[in-house]
MOPAC internal coordinates of N, CA, C and O (Angstrom, degrees):
PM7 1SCF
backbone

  N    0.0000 0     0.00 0     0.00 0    0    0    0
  C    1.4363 1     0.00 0     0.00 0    1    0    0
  C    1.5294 1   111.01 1     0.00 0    2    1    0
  O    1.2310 1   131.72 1   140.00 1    3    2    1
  N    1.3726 1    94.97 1   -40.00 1    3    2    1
  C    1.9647 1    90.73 1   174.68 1    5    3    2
  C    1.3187 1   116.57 1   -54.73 1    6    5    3
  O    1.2310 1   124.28 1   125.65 1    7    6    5
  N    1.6291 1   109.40 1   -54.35 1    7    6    5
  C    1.2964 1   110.64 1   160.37 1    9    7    6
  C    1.5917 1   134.64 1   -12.79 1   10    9    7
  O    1.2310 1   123.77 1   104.39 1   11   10    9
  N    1.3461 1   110.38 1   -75.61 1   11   10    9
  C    1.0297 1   123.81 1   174.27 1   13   11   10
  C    1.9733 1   121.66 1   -67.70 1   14   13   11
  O    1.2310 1   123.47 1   168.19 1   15   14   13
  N    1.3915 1   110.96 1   -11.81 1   15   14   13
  C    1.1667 1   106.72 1   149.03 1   17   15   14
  C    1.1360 1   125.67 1   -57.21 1   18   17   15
  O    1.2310 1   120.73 1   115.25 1   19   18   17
  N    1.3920 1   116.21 1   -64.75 1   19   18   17
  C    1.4710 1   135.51 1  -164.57 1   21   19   18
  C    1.4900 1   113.46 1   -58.85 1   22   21   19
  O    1.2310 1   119.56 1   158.47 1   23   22   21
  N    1.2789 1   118.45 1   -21.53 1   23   22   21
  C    1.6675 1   139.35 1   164.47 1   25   23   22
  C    1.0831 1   100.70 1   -61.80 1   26   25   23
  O    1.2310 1   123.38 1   110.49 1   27   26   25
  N    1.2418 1   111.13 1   -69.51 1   27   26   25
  C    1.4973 1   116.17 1  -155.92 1   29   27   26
  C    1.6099 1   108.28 1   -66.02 1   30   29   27
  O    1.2310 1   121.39 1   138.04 1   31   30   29
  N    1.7134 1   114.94 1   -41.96 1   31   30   29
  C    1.4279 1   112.76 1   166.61 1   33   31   30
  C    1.8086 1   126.69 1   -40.09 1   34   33   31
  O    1.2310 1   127.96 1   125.68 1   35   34   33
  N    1.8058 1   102.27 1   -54.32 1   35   34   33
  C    1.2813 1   122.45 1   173.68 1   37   35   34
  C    1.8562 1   112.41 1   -54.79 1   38   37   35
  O    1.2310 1   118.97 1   135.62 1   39   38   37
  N    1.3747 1   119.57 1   -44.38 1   39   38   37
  C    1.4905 1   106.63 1   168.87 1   41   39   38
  C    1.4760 1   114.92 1   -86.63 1   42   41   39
  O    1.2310 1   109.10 1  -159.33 1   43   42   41
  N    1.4005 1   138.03 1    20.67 1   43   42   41
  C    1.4450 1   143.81 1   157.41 1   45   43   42
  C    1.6187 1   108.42 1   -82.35 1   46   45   43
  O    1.2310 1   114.32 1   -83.83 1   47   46   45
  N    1.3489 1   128.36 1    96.17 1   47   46   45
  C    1.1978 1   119.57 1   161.15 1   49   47   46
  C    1.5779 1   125.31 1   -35.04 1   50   49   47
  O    1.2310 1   116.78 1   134.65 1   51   50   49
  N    1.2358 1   123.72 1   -45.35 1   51   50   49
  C    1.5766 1   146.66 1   170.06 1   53   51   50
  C    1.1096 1   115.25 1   -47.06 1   54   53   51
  O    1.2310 1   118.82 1   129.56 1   55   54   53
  N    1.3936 1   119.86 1   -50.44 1   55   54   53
  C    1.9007 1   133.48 1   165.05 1   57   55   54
  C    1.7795 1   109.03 1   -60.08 1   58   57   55
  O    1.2310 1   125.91 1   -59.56 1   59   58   57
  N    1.3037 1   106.25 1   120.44 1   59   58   57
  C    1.2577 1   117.81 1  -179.72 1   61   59   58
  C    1.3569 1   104.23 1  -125.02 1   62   61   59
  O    1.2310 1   109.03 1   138.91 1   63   62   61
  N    1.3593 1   138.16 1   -41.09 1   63   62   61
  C    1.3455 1   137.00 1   155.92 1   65   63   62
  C    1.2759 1   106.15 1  -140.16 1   66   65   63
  O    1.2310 1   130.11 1    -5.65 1   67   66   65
  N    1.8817 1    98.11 1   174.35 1   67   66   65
  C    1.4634 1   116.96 1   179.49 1   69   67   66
  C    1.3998 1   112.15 1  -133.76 1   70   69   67
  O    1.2310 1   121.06 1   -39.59 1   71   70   69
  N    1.5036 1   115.57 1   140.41 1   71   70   69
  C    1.0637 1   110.60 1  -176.83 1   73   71   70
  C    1.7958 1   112.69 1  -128.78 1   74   73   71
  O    1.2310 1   132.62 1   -10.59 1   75   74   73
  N    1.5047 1    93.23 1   169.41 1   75   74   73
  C    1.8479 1    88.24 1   171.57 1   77   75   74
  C    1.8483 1    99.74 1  -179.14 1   78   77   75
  O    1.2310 1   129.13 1    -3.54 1   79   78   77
  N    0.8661 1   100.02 1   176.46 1   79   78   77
  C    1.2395 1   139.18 1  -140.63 1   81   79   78
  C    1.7192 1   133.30 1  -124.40 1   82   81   79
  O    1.2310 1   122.35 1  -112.92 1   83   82   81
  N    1.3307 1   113.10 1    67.08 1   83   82   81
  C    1.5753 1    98.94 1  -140.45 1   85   83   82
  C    2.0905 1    78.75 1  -128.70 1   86   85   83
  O    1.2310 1   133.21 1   -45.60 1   87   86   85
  N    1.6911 1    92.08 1   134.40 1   87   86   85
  C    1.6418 1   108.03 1   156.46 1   89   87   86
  C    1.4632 1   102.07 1   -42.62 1   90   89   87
  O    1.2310 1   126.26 1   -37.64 1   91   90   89
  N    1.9804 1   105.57 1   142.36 1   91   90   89
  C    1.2825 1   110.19 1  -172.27 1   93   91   90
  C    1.6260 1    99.06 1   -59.48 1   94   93   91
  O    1.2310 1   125.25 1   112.45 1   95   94   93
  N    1.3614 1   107.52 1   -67.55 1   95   94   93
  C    1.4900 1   120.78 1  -154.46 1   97   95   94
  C    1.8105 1   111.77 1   -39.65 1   98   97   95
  O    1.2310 1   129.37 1   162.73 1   99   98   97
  N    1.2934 1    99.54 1   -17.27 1   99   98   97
  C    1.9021 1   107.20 1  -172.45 1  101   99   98
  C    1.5800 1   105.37 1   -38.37 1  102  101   99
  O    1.2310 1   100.34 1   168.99 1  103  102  101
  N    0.9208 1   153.24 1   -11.01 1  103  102  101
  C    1.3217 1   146.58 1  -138.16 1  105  103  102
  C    1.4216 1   112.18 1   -15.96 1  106  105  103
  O    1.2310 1   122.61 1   136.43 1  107  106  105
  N    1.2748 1   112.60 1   -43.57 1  107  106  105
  C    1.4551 1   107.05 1  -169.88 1  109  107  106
  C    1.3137 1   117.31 1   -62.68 1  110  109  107
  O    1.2310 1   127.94 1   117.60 1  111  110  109
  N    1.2258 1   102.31 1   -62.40 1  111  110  109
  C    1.9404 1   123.90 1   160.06 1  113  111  110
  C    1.5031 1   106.52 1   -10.24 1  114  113  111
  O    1.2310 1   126.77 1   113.88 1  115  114  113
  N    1.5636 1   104.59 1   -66.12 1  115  114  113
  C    1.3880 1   129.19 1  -169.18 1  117  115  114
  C    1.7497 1   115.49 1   -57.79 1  118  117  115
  O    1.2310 1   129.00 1   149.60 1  119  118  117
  N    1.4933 1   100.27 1   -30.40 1  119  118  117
  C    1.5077 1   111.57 1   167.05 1  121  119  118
  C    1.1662 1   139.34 1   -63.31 1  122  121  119
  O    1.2310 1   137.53 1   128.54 1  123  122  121
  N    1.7357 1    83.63 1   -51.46 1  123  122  121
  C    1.3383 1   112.95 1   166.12 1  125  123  122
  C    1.5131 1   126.62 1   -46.37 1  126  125  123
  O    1.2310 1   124.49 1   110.96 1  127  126  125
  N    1.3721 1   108.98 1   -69.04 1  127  126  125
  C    1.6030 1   116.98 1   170.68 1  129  127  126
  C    1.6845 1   104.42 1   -52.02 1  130  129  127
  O    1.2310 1   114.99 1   157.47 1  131  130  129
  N    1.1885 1   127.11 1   -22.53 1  131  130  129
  C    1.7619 1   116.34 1  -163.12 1  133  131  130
  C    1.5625 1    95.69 1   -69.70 1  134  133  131
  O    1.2310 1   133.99 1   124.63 1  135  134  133
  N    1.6839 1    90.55 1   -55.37 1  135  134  133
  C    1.7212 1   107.80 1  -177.23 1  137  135  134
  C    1.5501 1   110.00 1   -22.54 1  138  137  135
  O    1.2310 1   124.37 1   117.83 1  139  138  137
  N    1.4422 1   109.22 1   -62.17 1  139  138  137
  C    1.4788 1   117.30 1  -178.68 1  141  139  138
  C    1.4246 1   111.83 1   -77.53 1  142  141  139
  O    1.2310 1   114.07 1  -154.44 1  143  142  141
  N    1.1675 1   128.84 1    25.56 1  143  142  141
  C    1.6618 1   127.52 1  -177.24 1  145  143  142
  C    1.2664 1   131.80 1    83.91 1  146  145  143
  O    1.2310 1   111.91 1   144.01 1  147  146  145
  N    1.7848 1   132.85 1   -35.99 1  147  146  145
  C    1.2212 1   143.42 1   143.69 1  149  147  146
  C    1.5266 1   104.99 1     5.41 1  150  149  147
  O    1.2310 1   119.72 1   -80.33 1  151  150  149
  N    1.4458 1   118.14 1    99.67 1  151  150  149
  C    1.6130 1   110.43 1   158.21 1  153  151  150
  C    1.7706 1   115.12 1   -98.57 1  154  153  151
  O    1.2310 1   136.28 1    -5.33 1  155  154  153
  N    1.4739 1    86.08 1   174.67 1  155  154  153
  C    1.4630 1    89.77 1  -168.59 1  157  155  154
  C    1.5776 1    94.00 1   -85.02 1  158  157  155
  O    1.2310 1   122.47 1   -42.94 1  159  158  157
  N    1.5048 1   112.88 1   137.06 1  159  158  157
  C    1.6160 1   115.96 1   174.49 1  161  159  158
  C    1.5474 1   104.49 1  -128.85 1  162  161  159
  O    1.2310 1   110.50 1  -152.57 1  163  162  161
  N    1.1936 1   135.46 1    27.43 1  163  162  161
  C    1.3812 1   141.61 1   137.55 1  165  163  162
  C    1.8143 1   104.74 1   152.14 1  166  165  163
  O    1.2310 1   126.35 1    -5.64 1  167  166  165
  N    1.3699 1   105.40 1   174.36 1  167  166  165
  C    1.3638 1   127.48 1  -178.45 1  169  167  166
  C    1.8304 1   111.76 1  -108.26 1  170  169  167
  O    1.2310 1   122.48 1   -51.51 1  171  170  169
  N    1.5831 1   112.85 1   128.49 1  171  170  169
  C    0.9770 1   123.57 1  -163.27 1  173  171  170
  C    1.6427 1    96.71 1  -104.82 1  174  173  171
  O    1.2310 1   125.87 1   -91.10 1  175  174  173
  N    1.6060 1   106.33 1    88.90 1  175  174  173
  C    1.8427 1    95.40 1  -166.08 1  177  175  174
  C    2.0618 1   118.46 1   -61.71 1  178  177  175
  O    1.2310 1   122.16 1   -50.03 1  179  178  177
  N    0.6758 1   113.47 1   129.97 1  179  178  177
  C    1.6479 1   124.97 1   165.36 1  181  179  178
  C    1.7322 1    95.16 1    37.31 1  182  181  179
  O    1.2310 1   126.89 1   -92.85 1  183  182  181
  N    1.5656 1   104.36 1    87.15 1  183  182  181
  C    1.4304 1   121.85 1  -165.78 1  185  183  182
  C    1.7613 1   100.21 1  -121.72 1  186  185  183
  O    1.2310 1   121.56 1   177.17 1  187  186  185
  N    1.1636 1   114.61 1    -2.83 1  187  186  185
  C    1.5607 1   128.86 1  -146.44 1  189  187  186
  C    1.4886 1   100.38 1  -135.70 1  190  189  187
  O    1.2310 1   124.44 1   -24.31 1  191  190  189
  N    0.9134 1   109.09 1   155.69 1  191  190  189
  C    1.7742 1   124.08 1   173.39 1  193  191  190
  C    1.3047 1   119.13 1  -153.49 1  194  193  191
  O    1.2310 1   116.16 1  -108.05 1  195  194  193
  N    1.4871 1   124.90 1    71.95 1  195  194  193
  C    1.5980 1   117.02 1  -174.58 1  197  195  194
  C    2.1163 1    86.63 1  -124.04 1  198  197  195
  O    1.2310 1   135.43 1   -11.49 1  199  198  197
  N    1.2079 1    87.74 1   168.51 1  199  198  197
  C    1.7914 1   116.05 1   176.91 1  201  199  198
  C    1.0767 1   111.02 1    37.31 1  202  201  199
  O    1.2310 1   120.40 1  -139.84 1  203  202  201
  N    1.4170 1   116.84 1    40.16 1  203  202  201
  C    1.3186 1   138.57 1   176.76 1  205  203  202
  C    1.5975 1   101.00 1    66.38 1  206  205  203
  O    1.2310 1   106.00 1  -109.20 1  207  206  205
  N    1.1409 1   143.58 1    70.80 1  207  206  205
  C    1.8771 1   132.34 1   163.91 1  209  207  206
  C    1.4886 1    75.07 1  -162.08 1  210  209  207
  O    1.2310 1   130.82 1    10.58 1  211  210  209
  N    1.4237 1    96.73 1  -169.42 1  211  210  209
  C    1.7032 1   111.46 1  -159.49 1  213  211  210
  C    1.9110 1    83.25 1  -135.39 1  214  213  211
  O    1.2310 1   116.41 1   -56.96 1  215  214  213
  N    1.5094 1   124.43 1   123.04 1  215  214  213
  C    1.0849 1   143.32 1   165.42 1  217  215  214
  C    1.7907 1   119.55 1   -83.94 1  218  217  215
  O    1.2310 1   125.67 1   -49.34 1  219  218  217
  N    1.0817 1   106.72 1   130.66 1  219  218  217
  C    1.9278 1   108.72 1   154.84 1  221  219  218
  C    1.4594 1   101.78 1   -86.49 1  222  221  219
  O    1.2310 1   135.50 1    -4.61 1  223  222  221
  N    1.7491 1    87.60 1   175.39 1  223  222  221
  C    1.2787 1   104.57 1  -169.08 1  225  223  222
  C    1.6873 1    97.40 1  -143.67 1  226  225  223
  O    1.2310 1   122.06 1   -50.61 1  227  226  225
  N    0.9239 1   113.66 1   129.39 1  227  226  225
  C    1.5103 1   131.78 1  -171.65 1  229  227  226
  C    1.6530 1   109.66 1   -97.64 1  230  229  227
  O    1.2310 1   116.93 1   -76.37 1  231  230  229
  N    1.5276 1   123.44 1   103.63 1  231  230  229
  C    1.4111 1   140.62 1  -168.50 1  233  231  230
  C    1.4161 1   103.41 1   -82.37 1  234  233  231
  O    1.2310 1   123.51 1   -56.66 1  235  234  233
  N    1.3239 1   110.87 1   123.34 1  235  234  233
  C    1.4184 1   123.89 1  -168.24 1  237  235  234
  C    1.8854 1   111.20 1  -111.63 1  238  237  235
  O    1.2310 1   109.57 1   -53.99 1  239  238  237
  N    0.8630 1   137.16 1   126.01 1  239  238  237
  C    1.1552 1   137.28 1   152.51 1  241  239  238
  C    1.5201 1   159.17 1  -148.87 1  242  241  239
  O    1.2310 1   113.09 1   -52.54 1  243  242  241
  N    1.1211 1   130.65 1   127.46 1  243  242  241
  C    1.5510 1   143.81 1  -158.76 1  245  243  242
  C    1.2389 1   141.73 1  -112.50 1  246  245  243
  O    1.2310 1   124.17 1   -96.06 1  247  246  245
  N    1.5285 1   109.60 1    83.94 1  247  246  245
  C    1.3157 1   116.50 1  -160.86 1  249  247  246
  C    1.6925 1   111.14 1   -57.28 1  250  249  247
  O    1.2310 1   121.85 1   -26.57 1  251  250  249
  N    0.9701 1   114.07 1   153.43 1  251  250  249
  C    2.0201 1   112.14 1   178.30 1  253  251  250
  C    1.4700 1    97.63 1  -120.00 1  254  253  251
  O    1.2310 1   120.10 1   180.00 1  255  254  253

């Protein structure tokens, strides 16, 4: 499905980048988006509050 985002972004003249937003620890997530090009453009330190601890968030982005 990402896939087919990232297509669909690339034939939108209007789409110039994409962004997102992923918990540090995701690794997979984090793979995932690399796979498709997504670089890392900074760390959002302890922005989050779930299962009681305080989470970052790792800023993803992909120019088309």
């Amino acid at each position: 499905m990402l896939g087919a985002l990232v297509d669909a972004a690339r034939a939108d003249d209007k789409v110039h980048s994409l962004l997102t937003l992923i918990v540090s620890p995701n690794a997979a997530s984090l793979k995932l988006h690399e796979k498709f090009g997504f670089e890392n453009v900074g760390t959002l330190k302890e922005v989050c509050y779930k299962f009681d601890h305080w989470l970052s968030l790792t800023h993803l982005q992909l120019l088309v």
